[in-house]
N, C-alpha and C positions, 0 to 999 in steps of 0.2 A: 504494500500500500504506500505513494507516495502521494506528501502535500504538500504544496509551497508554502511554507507559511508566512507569516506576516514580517516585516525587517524588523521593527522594532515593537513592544508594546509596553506600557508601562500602569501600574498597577498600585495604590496603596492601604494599607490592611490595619485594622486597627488592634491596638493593647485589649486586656479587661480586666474586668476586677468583679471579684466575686463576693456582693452583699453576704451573702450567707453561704458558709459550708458546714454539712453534715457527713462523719462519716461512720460506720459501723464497722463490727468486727472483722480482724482478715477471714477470708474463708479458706476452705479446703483448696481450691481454684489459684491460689494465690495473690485474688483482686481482693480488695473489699468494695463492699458496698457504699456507695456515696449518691447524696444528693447535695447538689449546689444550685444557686441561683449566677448566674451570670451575666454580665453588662458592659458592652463594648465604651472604649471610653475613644476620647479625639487625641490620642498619642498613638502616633505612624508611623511605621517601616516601611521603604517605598522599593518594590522591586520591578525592576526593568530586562525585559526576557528579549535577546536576540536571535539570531541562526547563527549556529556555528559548527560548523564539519567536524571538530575534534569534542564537541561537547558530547554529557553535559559538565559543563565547569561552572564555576560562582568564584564573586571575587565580594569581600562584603568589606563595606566601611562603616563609618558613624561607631557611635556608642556600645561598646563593650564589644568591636569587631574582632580584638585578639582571643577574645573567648570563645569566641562563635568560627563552626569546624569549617574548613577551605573548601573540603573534599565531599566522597559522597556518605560520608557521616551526616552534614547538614541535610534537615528534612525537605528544605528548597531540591534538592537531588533526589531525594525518597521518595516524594511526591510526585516528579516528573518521571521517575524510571516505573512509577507504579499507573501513573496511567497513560504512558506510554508504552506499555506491556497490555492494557488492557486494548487499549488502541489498534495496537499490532505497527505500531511507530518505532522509529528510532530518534531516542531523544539528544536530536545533534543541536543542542540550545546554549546558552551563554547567562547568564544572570549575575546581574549588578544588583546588589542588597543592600541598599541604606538606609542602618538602623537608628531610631531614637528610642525604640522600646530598649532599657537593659537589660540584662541578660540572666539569668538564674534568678529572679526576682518575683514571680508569682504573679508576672501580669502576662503572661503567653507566648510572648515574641516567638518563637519556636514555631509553634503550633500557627500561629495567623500567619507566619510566612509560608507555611509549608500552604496553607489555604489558598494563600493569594497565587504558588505556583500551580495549583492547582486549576484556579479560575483561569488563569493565564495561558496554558496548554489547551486547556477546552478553547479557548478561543483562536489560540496559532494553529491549532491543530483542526478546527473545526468540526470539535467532537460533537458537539450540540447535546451534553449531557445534562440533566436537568439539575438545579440545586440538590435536591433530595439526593441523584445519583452522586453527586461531587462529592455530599456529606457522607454518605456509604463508604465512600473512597478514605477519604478524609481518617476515618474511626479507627482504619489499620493502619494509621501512620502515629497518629493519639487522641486521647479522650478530647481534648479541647479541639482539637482542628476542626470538626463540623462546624462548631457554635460559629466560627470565623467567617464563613461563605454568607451569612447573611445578617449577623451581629443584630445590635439592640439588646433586646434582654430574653433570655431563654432559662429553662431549667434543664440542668442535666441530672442525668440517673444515672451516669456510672458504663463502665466499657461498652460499648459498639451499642450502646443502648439508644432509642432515638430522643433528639433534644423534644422538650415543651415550648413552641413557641408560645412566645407571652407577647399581647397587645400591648402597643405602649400611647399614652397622651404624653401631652406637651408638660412635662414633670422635669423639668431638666436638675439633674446629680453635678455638684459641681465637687471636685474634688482636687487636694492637695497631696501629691507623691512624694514622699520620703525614700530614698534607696539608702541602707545603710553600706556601708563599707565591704562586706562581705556577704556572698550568696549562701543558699543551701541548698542540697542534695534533696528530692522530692523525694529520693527511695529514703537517705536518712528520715525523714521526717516520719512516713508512715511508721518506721521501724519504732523509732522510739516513743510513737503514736501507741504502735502493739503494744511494747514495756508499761505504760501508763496503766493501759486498758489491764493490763497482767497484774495489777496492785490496787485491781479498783472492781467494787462490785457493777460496774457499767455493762452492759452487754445487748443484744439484739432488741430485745426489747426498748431499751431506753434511747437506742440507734430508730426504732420506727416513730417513736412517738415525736421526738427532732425531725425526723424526715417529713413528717404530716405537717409539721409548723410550719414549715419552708413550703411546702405545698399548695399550705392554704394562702399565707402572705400574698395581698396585692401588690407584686414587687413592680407591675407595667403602667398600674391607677391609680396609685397613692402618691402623693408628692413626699418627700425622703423624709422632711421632720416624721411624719405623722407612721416612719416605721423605722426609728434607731434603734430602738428593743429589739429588733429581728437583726440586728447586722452582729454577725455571731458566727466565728470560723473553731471550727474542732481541732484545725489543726495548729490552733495559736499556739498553745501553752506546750506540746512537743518542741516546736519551733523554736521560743524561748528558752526550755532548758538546752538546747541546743547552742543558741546565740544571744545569751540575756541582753548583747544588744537592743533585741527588739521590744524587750519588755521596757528599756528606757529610751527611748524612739518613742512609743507608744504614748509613755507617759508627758516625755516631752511635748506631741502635738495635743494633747488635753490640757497642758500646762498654757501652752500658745492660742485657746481659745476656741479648736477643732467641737464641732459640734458631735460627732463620733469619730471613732480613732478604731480602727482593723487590720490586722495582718489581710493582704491577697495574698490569695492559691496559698500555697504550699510553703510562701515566706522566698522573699526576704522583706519587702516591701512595704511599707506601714499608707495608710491611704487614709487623710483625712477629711473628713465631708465638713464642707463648708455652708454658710447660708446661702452664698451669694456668688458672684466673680471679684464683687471688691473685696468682701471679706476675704476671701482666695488669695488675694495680694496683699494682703495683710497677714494673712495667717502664713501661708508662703516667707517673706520678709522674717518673722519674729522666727521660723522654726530654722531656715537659715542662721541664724546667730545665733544658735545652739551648738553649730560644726560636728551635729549626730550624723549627719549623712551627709552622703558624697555627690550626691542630688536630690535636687529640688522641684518637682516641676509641678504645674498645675494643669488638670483636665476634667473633660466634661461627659458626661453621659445622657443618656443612650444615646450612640450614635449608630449607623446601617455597617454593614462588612466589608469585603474587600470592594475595591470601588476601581473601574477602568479610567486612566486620568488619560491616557492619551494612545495613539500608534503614530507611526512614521515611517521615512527610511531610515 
């Protein structure tokens, strides 16, 4: 099968942050059960896909590029060699990555890139695969990368499971990112997620009745005051005895005025919800002159997924 495809296209895929996670015991399987809430925010990684004979290669810049893999370890490569196999293509592509999402930090960078290669080969390639089919794709590269193909706010259930879209009104999340100094290991985190769970009468049962809370939450129709009681990640306090950084991060943006203060995903990232965009710049400013984290930056939610910004030669 051959196609010509497009010279250039270029594409940009949003961060998120996750209001709420819940997770349950590990199982037999090796996965555990989890539900999250999920919400794309307006912090972009922009990746630009060409033709090239020797591909597929990636050369990635911006923000935390030395950490992020060259080769076909990056899932920008994983995602094109898998639907380009599905295709019955050869994926002889080029990709330029430039990041501002950082990197081990529990906002997805990872996973929305591998998304946005995804959307982008459907396009050079003119697969004409539907979203639903892209997020099928998506599921066996990771848990987040479906939610990426069409962002705003969704609920996940955990492995290859299919997302909840949630409706959303003009409710805008304004939010303040804190990266501290150092990332963490997502596999660490569950681990010592297990150990906790091993010294605690918690188990499947007190894992369903969290998952229903998160369930029922109007996380698409409620404006954010009227649901900080619900912003609630399970995997905070592993993360913590891991990194007590983030236990003083955390406190620091409640100290600065943060209307709620959250580990995202998996940690490193502390996320504080503001009233407003001014307050944003204020709160922003005062957590800066604390020199807890190595960045600072401010975004906003829900915003839609990966987005076509442009093609050319």
């Amino acid at each position: 099968m051959t196609i010509s495809p497009l010279p250039t296209i270029t594409l940009k895929v949003p961060a998120k942050i996750n209001p709420q996670i819940r997770v349950g015991p590990l199982r037999q399987d090796g996965y555990h059960d989890i539900t999250l809430a999920y919400q794309a925010i307006s912090l972009y990684d922009t990746l630009t896909i060409s033709h090239n004979l020797e591909g597929p290669t990636i050369h990635v810049t911006g923000m935390d590029s030395d950490r992020v893999p060259h080769d076909e370890r990056n899932l920008v490569i994983k995602a094109a060699n898998l639907l380009a196999a599905r295709e019955g293509v050869e994926p002889r592509l080029h990709f330029e990555l430039a990041k501002c999402i950082p990197s081990e930090a529990g906002l997805g960078g990872g996973s929305a890139d591998a998304a946005a290669a995804l959307v982008g080969c459907n396009i050079i390639w003119k697969s004409n695969l539907t979203p639903g089919e892209l997020m099928d794709l998506g599921a066996h590269i990771g848990e987040d990368v479906p939610f990426f193909i069409e962002g705003m706010m969704a609920i996940g259930l955990g492995h290859k499971r299919p997302l909840i879209r949630l409706e959303t009104v003009e409710y805008k999340w304004t939010w303040v990112l804190g990266v501290p100094y150092r990332g963490l290991s997502t596999k660490a985190v569950f681990q010592e997620y297990d150990r906790i769970l091993e010294r605690t009468s918690s188990g499947e049962e007190d894992y369903l009745i969290r998952r229903q809370g998160c369930l029922e939450t109007s996380w698409g129709s409620c404006p954010p005051e009227e649901l900080l009681d619900a912003l609630e990640n399970d995997l905070e306090l592993p993360s913590m005895q891991l990194l007590p950084d983030i236990r003083i991060a955390l406190e620091a943006g409640r100290s600065a005025g943060a209307i709620a203060s959250l580990m995202s995903g998996s940690g490193s990232t502390c996320a504080f919800l503001a009233k407003s965009e001014g307050h944003a710049g204020l709160l922003k400013e005062e957590i800066q002159r604390n020199e807890v984290f190595r960045e600072v930056m401010v975004a906003s939610g829900p915003v839609q997924g990966v987005e076509l910004l442009e093609t050319g030669t």
